[in-house]
N, C-alpha and C positions, 0 to 999 in steps of 0.2 A: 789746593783745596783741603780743606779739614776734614778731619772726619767727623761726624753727628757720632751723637752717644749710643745709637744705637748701631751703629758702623763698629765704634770702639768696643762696644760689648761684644759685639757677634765676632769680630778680631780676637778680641784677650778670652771670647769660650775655645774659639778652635785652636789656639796658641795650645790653653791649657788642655784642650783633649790631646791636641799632639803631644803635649809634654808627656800627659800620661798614658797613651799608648808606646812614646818610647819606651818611659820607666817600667812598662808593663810588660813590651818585649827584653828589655835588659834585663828585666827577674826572671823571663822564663828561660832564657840564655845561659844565664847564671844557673838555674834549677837546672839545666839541661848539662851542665858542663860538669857541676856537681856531682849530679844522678851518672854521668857518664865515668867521672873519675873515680866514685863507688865502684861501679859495676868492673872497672879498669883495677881496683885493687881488692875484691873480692874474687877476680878473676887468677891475679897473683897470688894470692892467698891459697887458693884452692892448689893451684900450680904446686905450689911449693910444697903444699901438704901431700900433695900427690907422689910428688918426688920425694918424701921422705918416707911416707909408708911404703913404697917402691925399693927406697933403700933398706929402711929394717925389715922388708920379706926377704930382697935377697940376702943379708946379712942374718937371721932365722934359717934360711935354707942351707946356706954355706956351713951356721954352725949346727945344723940337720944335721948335714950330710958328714960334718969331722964327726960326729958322736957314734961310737962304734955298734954294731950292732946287737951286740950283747945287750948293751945298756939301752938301748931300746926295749928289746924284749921286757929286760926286767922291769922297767919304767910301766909297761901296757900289763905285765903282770901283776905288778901291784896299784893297778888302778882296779884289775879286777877283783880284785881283794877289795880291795875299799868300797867296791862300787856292792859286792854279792853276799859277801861275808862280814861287810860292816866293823873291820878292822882296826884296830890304831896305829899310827905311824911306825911305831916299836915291833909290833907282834907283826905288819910286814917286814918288816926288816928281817925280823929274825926268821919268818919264812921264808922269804928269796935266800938268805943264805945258809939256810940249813941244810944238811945234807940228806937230811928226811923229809927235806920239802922241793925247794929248788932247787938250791943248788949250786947258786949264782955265784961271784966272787964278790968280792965285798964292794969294791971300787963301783962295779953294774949297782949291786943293790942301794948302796948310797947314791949314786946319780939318781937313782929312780927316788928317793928318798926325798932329796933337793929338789926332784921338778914335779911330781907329782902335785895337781892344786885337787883338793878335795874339803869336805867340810868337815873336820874330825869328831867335835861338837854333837855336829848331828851323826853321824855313825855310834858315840858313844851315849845316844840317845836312844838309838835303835837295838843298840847289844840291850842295852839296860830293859826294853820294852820285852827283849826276847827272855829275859833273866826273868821277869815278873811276870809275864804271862805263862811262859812254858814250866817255869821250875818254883812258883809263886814264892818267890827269894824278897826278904824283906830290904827297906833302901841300903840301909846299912850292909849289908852283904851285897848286897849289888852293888855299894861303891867300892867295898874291899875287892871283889873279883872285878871291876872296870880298871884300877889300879894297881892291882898285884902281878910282883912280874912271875909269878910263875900263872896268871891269868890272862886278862887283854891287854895290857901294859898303856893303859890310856892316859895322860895327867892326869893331874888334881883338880884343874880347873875343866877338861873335857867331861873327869866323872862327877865332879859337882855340877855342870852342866844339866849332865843327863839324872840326878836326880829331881833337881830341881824342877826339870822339864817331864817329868813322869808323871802319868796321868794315873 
């Protein structure tokens, strides 16, 4: 027996809804496997990164712990300097190993030198503020005492900086 055309329609509609509910579950199978192998290598990712800041903590602490204690101190001491007195790199230096200052040996003072992170910039913006406000010293003499090594031994570019930036 044949089929009527109405038999063959209502055949080739649920043919094609099956067809596209398979292709429907094979895209979300596919979206699923996708989303899964993301999530499977963002998972890696993270691993990995985990493990490596893991390793450069403990390789940080290792070379912590070789760095002598000397050169620690002087390192926290010339952060204080930088941070209270608004110093430049130079005029600590020559503080930690002055003998009318610190004291330090040269080798301390220079590590502290190398690791110290500060903004020099802006410290030789702040001398400069304290030159114009307290001693009402014109730029030009504020850039010669920001540069002169018998003053704050600051570059050229730190005390053009700080004139520049002077209010």
């Amino acid at each position: 027996m044949e089929e009527t055309p109405e038999e063959k329609a209502t055949r080739e509609a649920k043919e094609a809804e099956e067809k596209a509910l398979a292709e429907q579950k094979a895209k979300e199978k596919a979206e699923a496997q996708a989303k899964a192998d993301a999530e499977a290598k963002a998972k890696a990712e993270a691993e990995a990164k985990a493990k490596a800041e893991a390793k450069a903590q403990a390789e940080a602490k290792a070379k912590e712990a070789s760095v002598p204690r000397e050169h620690k101190s002087a390192l926290k001491k010339a952060e204080q300097y930088a941070k209270t007195m608004h110093m430049s790199k130079a005029g600590i230096y020559d503080q930690l190993t002055s003998e009318y200052g610190e004291n330090f040996p040269a080798d301390a003072a220079q590590y502290a030198i190398n690791n110290i992170v500060f903004d020099w910039k802006e410290n030789a913006l702040k001398k400069a503020k304290s030159y114009a406000d307290m001693m009402n010293m014109s730029n030009s003499a504020i850039y010669e005492q920001l540069i002169s090594e018998y003053g704050e031994k600051f570059t050229k570019e730190e005390a053009q900086y700080a004139i520049d930036n002077l209010e």
